[in-house]
C-alpha positions in Angstrom: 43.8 95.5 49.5 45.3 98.8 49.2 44.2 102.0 50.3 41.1 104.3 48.8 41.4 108.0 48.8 38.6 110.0 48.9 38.4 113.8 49.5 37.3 117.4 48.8 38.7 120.7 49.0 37.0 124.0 50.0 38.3 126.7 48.6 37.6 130.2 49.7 34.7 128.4 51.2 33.0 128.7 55.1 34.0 130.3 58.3 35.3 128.3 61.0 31.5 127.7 62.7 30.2 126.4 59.3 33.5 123.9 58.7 33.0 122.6 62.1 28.9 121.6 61.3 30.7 120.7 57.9 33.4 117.8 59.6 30.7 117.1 62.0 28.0 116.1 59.6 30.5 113.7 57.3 31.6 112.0 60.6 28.2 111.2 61.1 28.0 110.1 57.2 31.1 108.4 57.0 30.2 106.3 60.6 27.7 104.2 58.5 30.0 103.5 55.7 31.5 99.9 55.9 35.2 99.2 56.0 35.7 103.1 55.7 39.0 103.1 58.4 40.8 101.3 55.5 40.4 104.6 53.5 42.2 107.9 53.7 39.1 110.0 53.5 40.4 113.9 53.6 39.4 117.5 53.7 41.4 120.5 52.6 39.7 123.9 54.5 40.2 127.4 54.2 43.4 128.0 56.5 41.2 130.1 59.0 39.0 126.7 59.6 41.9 124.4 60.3 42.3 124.2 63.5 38.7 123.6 64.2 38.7 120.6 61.4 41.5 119.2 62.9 39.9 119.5 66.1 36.3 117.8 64.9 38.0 115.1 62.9 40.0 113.3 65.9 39.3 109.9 66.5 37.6 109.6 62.9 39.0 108.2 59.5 39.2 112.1 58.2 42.3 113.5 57.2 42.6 117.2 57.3 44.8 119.3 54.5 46.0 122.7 54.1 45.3 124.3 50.4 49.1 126.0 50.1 52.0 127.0 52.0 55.0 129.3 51.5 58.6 127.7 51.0 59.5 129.8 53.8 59.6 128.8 57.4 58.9 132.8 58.3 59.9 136.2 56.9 58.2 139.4 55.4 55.6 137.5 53.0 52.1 139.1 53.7 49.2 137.1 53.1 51.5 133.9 53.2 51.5 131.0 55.4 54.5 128.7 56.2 53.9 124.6 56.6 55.1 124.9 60.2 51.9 126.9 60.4 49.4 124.3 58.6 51.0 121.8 60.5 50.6 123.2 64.2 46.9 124.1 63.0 46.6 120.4 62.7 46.9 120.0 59.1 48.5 116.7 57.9 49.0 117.3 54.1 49.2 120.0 51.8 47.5 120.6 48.6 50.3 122.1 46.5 50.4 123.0 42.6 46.5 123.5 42.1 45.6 124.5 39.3 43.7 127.6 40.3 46.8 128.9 42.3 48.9 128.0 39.1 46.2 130.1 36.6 44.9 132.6 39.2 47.5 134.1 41.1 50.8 132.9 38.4 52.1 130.2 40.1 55.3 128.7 38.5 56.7 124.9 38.2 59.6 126.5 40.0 57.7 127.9 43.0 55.3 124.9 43.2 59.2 122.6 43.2 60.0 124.6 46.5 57.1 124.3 48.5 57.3 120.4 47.8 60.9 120.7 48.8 59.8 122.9 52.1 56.5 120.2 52.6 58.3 117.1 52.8 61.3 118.9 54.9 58.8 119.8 57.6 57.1 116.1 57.1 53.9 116.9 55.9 52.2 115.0 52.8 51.8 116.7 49.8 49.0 116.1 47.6 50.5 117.0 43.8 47.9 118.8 41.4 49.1 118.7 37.3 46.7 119.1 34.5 47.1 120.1 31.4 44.8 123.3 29.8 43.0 123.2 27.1 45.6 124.5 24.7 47.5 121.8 25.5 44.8 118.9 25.3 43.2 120.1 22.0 46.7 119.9 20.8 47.4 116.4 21.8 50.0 117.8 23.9 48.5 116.8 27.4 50.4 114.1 28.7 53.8 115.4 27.4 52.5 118.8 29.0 51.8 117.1 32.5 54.7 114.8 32.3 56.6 118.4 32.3 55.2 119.6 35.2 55.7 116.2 36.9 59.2 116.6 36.7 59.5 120.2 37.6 57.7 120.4 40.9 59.8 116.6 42.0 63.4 118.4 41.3 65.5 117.5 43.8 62.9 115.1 45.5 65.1 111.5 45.9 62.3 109.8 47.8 58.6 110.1 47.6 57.7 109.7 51.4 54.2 110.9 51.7 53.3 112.3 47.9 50.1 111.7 46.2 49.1 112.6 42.7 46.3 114.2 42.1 45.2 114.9 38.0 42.7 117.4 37.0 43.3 118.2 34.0 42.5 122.8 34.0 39.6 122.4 31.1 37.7 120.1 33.7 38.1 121.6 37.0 35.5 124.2 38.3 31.9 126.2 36.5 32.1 125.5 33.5 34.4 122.5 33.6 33.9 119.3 31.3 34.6 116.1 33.1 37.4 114.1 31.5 37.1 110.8 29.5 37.7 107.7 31.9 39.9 106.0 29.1 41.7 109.6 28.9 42.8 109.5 32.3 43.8 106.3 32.8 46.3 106.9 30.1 46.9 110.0 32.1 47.6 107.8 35.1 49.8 105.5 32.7 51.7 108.8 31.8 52.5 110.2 35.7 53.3 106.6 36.8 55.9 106.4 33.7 57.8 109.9 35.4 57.5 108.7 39.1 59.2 104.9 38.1 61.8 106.8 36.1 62.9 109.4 38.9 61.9 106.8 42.1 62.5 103.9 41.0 60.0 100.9 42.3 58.7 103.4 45.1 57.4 105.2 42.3 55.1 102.6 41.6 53.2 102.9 45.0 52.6 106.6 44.9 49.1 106.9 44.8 47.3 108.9 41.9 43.5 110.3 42.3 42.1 111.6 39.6 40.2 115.7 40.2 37.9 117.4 37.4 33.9 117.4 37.7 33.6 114.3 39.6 29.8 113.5 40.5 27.4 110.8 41.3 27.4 110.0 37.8 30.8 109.2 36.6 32.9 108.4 40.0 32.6 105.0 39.7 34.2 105.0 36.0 36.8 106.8 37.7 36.9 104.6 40.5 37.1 101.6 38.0 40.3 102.9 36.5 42.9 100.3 37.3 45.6 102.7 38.4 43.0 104.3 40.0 44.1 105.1 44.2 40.8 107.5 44.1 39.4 110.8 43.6 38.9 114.8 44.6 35.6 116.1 44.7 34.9 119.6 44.3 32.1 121.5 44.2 30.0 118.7 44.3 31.7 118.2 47.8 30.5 121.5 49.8 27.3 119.4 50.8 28.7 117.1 53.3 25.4 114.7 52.6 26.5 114.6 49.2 30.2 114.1 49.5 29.5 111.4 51.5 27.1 109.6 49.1 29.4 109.9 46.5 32.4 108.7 48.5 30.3 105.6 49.3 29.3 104.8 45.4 33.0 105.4 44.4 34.4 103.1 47.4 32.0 100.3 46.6 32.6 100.8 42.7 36.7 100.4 43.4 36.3 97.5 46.2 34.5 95.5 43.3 37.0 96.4 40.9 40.1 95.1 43.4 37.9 92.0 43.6 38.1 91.6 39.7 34.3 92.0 39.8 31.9 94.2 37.9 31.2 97.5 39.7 28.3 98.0 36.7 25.7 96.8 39.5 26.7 99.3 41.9 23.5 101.3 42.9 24.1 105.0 41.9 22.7 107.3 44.0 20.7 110.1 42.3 22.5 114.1 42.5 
């Protein structure tokens, strides 16, 4: 069977004191949680908690991410961070391409192309955000839009190595955000698979692609059900570490009975 991924990212949120009770508590969530070592199960801190989540998730089946990184190994860039950094904090991964750093602080396709570049040169995973906005989608221009971006940021890239994909489309991701149509994104999936076969070849086909945007208690098992489906990112429902874990266990079960070619309707949802 192949691998679930499951995760959440926390912003510009908790010190280093309330990450570790954070890592601690979904240990203790995740330790009850059947079959969970065959899942990638990750969380992307603020950089001033990584080293502590790296610390509190050894020996447990949590992966811990950085939310950015400079394409430089070191020089005059204030405020920056560089992956040799994240990586010696203990981060495995790096979330790159978000679309918050895209619409907030101007991130370009360009920019976003060199910190892949710098990422997978330094041997970390990078986790890929693309979305479209809303402009786009109410045009019917999404997937040529994300397609776009898909080949942007992968310039230069000639293998894969340790990429995932991870669609949330801008008009669904934070307050205010509408989750996306489960038939929507699986043709979303359809649409990034199409670019990664066409620039990768058959490793393109086992680049795995989660699905971000408004996930809850409610719909993760739809999006769980997708058949290209590798997983999902929680976000603010994640910040409770009781209630990431209950939705990671409703999503897991809904996708193990999907792999099984079985109905995940009967899946017991928990209530938010």
């Amino acid at each position: 069977m192949p691998t679930f991924h499951f995760g959440t990212n926390l912003k510009m949120h908790q010190t280093p004191a309330q990450t570790r009770q954070y890592v601690q508590a979904v240990k203790a969530g995740l330790s009850e949680v059947e079959g969970v070592h065959q899942c990638q199960v990750w969380v992307i801190p603020p950089f001033t908690s990584l080293e502590v989540a790296a610390e509190e998730a050894t020996d447990s089946p949590l992966v811990i991410g950085a939310q950015n990184i400079h394409w430089a190994d070191e020089g005059a860039y204030t405020g920056e961070v560089s992956a040799g950094m994240v990586k010696a904090c203990g981060a495995r991964f790096v979330m790159l391409g978000h679309a918050e750093r895209r619409t907030l602080f101007g991130e370009t396709d360009e920019q976003v192309n060199r910190k892949v570049l710098t990422a997978l040169r330094h041997k970390l995973g990078v986790m890929l955000c693309v979305g479209e906005p809303r402009a786009a989608y109410e045009a019917g221009a999404g997937h040529a839009y994300v397609a776009y971006q898909l080949q942007m940021a992968l310039q230069g890239v000639s293998h894969p190595g340790d990429l995932w994909v991870l669609y949330e489309p801008v008009w669904s991701v934070g307050e205010g955000g509408m989750p996306a149509d489960s038939r929507y994104v699986s043709e979303g999936f359809e649409n990034i698979r199409k670019v990664l076969i066409r620039r990768f070849g058959r490793e393109g086909e086992l680049v795995p692609l989660l699905y971000g945007g408004s996930v809850d208690e409610l719909n993760c098992m739809d999006y769980a059900a997708i058949p290209a489906s590798s997983g999902m990112g929680v976000g603010r429902a994640g910040l409770r570490p009781h209630r990431f874990v209950s939705i990671f266990r409703t999503a897991y079960r809904a996708w193990q009975a999907v792999q099984r070619n079985e109905s995940y309707i009967e899946v017991e949802r928990p209530c938010a």
